[in-house]
N, C-alpha and C positions, 0 to 999 in steps of 0.2 A: 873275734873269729865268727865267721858268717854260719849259720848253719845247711849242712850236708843238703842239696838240693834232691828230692824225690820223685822217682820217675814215677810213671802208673806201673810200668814193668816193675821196678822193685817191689812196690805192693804185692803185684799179681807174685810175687816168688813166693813172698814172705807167708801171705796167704797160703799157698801149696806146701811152701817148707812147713809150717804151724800144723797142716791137717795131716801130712805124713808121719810128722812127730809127733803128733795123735794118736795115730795107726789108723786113722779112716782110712776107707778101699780103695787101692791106686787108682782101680778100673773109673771108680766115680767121679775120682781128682783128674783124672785125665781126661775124661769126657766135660766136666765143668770149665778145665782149662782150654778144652778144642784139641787138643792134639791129639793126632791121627791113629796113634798106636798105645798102649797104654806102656808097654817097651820103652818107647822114647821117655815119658814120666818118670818110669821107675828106673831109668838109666841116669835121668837128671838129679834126682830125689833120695835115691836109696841108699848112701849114705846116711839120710835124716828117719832110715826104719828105725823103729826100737827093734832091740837084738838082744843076743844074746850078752853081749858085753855089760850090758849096763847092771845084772846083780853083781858083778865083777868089782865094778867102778863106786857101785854104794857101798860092797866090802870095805874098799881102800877109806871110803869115808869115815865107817866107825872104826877104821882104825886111830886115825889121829885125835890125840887127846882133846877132853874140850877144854883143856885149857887154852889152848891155841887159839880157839874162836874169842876168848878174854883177851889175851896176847893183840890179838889184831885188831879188837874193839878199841882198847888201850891207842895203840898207834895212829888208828883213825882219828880219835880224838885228840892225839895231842899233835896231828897234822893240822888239824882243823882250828887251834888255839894257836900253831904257830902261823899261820897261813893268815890271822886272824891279826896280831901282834906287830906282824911285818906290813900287813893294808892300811892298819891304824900308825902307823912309823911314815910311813909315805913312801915301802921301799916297791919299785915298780913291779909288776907280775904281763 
């Protein structure tokens, strides 16, 4: 499989998306990126504000036991021995 070819545009998001999900100030990230209205920015962007949802979202996280996080450790590795078993068999991937 080839890998995902990268535009400069995708950087330049990725970069914007990173500094919003920061909470740096629209006004700066929209002057840095050129765009004419700092509106246009936070129209494209502001789903990637931090908000209020997110003590919401860490709630739900100490909900789940941690055993779960062993559960899925567990699984990883024994994908990773089966994945392992079947390359050394010659069976094709």
């Amino acid at each position: 499989m080839a890998p995902r070819r990268v535009r400069f545009h995708d950087l330049r998001h990725t970069h914007a998306t990173l500094r919003v999900a920061k909470g740096d100030n629209i006004v700066d990230i929209s002057n840095q990126l050129g765009h004419h209205d700092p509106g246009f920015t936070l129209k494209a962007y502001a789903h990637w504000l931090p908000g209020e949802h997110k003590s919401q979202v860490d709630e739900l996280d100490d909900l789940a036991p941690k055993r779960t996080l062993r559960l899925q450790t567990r699984v990883v590795e024994a994908n990773t021995k089966i994945s392992y078993i079947a390359r050394t068999a010659g069976f094709p991937f």
